[in-house]
C-alpha positions as CSV (number, residue, x, y, z in Angstrom):
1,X,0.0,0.0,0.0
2,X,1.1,3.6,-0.8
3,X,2.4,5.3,1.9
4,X,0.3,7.6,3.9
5,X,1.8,11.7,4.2
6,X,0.3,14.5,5.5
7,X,-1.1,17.0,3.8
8,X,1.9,19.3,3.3
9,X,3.3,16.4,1.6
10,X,0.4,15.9,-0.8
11,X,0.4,19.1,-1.8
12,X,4.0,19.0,-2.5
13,X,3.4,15.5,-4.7
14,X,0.3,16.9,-6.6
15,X,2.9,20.2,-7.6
16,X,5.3,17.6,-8.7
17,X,2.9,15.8,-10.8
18,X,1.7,18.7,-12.3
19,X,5.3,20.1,-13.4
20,X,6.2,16.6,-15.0
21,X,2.6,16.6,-16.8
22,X,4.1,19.7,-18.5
23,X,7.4,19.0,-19.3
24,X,6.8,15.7,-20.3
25,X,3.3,17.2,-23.1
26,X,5.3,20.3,-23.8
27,X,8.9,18.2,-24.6
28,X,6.5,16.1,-26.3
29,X,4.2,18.9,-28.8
30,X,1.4,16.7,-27.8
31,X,-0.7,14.9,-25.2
32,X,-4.0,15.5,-22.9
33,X,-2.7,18.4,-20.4
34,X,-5.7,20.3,-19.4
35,X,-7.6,16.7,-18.8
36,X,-4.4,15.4,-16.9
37,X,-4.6,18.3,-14.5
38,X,-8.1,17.9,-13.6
39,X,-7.5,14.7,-12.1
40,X,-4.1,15.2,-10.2
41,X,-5.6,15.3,-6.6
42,X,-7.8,12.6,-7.1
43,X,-4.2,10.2,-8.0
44,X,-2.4,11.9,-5.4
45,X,-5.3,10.7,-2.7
46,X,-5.8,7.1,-4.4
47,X,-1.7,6.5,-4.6
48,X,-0.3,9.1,-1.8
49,X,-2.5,8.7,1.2
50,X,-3.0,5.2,1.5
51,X,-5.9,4.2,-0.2
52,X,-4.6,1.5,-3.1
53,X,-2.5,-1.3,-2.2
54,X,0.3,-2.1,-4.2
55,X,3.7,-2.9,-4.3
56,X,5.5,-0.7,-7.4
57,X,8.4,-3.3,-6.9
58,X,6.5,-6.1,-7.4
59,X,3.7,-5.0,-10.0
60,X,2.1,-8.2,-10.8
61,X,1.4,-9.1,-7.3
62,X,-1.5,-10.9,-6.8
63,X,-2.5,-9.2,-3.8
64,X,-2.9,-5.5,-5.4
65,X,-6.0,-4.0,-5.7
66,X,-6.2,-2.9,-9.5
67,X,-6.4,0.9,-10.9
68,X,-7.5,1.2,-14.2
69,X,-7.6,4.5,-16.3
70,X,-10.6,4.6,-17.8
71,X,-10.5,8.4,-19.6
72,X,-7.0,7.2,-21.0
73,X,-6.1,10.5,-22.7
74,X,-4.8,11.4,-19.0
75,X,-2.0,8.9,-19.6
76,X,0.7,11.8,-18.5
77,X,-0.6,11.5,-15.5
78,X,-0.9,7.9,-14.9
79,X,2.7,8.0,-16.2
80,X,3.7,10.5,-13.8
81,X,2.0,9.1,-11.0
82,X,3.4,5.6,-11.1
83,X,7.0,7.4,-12.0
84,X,6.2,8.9,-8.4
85,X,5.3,6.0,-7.4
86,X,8.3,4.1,-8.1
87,X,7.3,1.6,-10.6
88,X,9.6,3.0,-13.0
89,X,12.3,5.8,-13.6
90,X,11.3,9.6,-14.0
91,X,13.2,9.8,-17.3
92,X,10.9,7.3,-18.6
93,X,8.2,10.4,-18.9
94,X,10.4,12.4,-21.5
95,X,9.8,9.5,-24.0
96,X,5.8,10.5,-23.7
97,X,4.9,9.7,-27.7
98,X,7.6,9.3,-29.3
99,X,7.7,6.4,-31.9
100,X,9.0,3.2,-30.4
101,X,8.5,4.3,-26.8
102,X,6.5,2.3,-24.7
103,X,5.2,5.5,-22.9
104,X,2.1,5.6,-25.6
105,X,-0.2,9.0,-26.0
106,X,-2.9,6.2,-24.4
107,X,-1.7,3.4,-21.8
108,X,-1.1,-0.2,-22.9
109,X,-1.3,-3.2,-20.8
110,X,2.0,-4.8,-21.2
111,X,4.3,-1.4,-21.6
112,X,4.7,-0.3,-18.4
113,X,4.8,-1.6,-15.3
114,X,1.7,-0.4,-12.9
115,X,-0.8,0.0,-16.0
116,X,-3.3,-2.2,-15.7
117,X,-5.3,-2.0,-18.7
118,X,-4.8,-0.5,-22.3
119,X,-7.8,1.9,-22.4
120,X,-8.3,5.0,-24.6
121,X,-11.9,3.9,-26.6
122,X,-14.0,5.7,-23.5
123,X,-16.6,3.5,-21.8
124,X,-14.8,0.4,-21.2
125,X,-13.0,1.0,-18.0
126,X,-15.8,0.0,-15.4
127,X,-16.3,-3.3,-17.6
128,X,-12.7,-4.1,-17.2
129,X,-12.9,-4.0,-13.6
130,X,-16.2,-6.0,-13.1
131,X,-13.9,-8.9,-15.4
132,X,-10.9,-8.1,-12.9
133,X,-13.6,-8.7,-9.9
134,X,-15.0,-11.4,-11.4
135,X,-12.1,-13.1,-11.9
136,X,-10.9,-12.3,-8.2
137,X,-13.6,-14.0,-7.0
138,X,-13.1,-17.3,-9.1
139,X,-9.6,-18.0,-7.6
140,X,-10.7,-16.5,-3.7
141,X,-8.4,-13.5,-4.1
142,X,-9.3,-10.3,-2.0
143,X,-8.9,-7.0,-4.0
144,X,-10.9,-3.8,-5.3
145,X,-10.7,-2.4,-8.5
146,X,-10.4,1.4,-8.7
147,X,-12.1,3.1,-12.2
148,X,-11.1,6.9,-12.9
149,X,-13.7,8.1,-15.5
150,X,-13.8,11.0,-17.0
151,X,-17.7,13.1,-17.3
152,X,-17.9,12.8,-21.5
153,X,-17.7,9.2,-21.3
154,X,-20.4,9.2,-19.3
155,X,-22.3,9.7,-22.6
156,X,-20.9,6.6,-23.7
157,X,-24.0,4.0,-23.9
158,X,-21.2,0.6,-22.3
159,X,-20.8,2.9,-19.1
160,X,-24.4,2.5,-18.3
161,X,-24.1,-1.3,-18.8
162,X,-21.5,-2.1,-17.0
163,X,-23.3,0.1,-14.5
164,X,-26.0,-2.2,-14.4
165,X,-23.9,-5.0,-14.3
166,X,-21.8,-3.8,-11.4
167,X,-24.8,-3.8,-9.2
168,X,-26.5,-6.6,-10.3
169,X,-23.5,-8.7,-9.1
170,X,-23.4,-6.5,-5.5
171,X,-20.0,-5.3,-6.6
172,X,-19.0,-3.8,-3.7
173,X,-15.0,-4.1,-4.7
174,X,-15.4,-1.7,-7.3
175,X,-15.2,1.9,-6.6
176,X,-15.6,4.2,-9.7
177,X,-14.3,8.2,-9.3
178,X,-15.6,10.8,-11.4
179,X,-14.0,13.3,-12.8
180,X,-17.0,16.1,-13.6
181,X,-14.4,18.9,-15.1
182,X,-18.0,19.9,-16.9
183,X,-15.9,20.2,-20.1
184,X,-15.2,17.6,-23.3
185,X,-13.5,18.2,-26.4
186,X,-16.1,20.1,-28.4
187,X,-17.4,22.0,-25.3
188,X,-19.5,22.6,-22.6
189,X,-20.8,18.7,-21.1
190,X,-24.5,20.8,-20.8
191,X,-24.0,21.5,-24.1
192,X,-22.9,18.7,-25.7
193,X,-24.8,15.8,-24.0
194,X,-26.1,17.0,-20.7
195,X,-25.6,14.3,-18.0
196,X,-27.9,16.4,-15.1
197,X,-29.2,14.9,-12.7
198,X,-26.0,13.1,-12.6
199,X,-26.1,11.9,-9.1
200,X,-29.6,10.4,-9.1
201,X,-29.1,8.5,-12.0
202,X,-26.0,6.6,-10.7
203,X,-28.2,5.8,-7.7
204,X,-31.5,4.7,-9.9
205,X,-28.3,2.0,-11.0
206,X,-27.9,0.5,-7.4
207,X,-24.8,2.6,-6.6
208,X,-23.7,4.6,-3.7
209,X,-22.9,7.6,-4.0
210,X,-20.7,11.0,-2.8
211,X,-19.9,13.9,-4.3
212,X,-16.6,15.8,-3.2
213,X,-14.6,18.8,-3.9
214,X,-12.0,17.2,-6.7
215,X,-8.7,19.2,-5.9
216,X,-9.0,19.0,-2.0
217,X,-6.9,15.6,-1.2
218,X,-8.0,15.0,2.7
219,X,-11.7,15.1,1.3
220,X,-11.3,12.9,-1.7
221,X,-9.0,10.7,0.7
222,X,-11.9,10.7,3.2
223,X,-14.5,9.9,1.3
224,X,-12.7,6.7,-0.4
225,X,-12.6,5.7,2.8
226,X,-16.0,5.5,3.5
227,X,-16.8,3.6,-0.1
228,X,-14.6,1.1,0.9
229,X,-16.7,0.0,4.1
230,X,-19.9,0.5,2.2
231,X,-21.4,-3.2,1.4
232,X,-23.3,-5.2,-0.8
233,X,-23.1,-2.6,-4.2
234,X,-20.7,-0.7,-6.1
235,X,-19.5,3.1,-5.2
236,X,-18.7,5.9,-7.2
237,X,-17.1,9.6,-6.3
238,X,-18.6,12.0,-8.0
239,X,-15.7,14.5,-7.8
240,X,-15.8,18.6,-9.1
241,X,-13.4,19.5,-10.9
242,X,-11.3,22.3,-13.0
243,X,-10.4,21.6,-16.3
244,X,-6.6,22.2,-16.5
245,X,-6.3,23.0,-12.9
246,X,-3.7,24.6,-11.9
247,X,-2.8,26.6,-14.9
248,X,-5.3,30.3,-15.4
249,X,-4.8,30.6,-19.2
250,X,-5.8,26.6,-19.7
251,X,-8.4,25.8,-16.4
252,X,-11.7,25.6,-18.4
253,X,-10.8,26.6,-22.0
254,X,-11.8,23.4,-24.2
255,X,-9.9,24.4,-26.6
256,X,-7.0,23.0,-24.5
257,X,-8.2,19.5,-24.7
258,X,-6.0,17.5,-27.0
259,X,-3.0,20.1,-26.4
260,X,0.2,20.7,-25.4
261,X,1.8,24.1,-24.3
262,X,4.4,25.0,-27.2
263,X,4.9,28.4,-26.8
264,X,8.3,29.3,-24.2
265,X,6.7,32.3,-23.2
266,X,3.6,30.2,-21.9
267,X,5.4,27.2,-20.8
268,X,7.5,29.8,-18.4
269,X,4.0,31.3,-17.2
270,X,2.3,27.7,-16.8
271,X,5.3,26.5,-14.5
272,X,5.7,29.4,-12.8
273,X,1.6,29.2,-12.0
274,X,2.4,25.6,-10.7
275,X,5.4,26.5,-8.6
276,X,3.2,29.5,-6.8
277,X,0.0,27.7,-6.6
């Protein structure tokens, strides 16, 4: 299990995370920053504060409970987060896209150590882990399965399935977060496929639910730990977000979806943001 720091500490990893997310999109001309940042406290809390089990020098054991990226266009942060984590070396993130680099624009099972699942076609990340689950409980083994999703996927007819199917089976190892940023790549989520009343309809599925303030790590940490003792049905953490948190010329500009900072000028601005914040 991750270690557990305080919340100085936390702060300190989620700044960390956040500078490597940018050096590693903007060395890179490409990758998902602004969807990356949205979800950096929500990692920091699952990995940092001792919620997941795992072991980063023993990846494949048995024992781990299992993350799985759903929204998998926030790879830099995945990638960042298990660099923190120690599953493999920092320098691996300046390879972020290139051709023949197993640190892909999306994550792929089998690359890297600590990704779980290759993911990147939204709405298949909660289905992974009921399989996961499933499994688990055909060979007696004793682990939860951890689901980031992102709020456009939610528009994506296989989440509401696998929804169903999660409760039908009283999943109550599976804990799904949230990440309601309110933004996708074309726009406004209202706009584009409105998803209101969000919490009501996870919980016309058989779900508990909790909503939670997305970039304040003792709440998000807090809350997971009440969805682990709840019983008998799956969770999910409805979490509020900022698109491209952290950065005041990228936090809820769609346009940024999809891109990297290129400019020097901005890049210098966008760290030095970070650094203050």
């Amino acid at each position: 299990m991750g270690s557990i720091a305080n919340k100085n500490e936390l702060k300190i990893i989620a700044r960390e995370l956040r500078l490597d997310i940018l050096e590693a999109t903007t060395k890179a001309e490409s990758g998902h920053l602004s969807s990356s940042f949205s979800s950096v406290e929500i990692l920091t809390a699952l990995f940092f504060n001792g919620i997941l089990r795992y072991r980063s020098d023993e990846p494949l054991w048995p024992e781990r409970d299992r993350f799985i990226m759903s929204k998998g266009h926030a790879a830099p942060l995945l990638y960042a987060v298990l660099a923190k984590a120690g599953y493999f070396s920092r320098d691996e993130l300046w390879r972020l896209r290139q051709a023949g680099s197993p640190v892909q624009g999306h994550p792929i099972l089998g690359c890297m150590p600590g990704v779980e699942a290759t993911t990147g076609s939204l709405g298949q990340g909660i289905s992974l882990a009921i399989g996961h689950i499933l499994g688990a409980r055909l060979i007696k083994k004793d682990f939860s399965a951890y689901v980031l999703i992102g709020d456009g996927e939610c528009q994506a007819g296989q989440i509401w399935e696998s929804a169903m199917a999660a409760a039908h089976y009283q999943m109550q190892e599976l804990i799904v977060i949230l990440d309601y940023n309110k933004f996708q790549e074309m726009g406004p989520i209202s706009r584009e496929m409105g998803l209101e009343p969000l919490t009501e309809k996870w919980q016309s599925f058989g779900w508990y639910t909790q909503e939670v303030d997305g970039h304040d790590v003792q709440k998000i940490s807090a809350a997971l730990k009440t969805l682990q003792e709840v019983k008998e049905k799956p969770s999910i953490l409805i979490a509020h977000t900022v698109k491209g948190k952290g950065i005041s010329f990228v936090e809820k500009d769609f346009t940024w979806h999809g891109r990297a900072i290129k400019d020097p000028e901005q890049y210098e601005m966008a760290k030095k943001e970070i650094l203050c914040g």
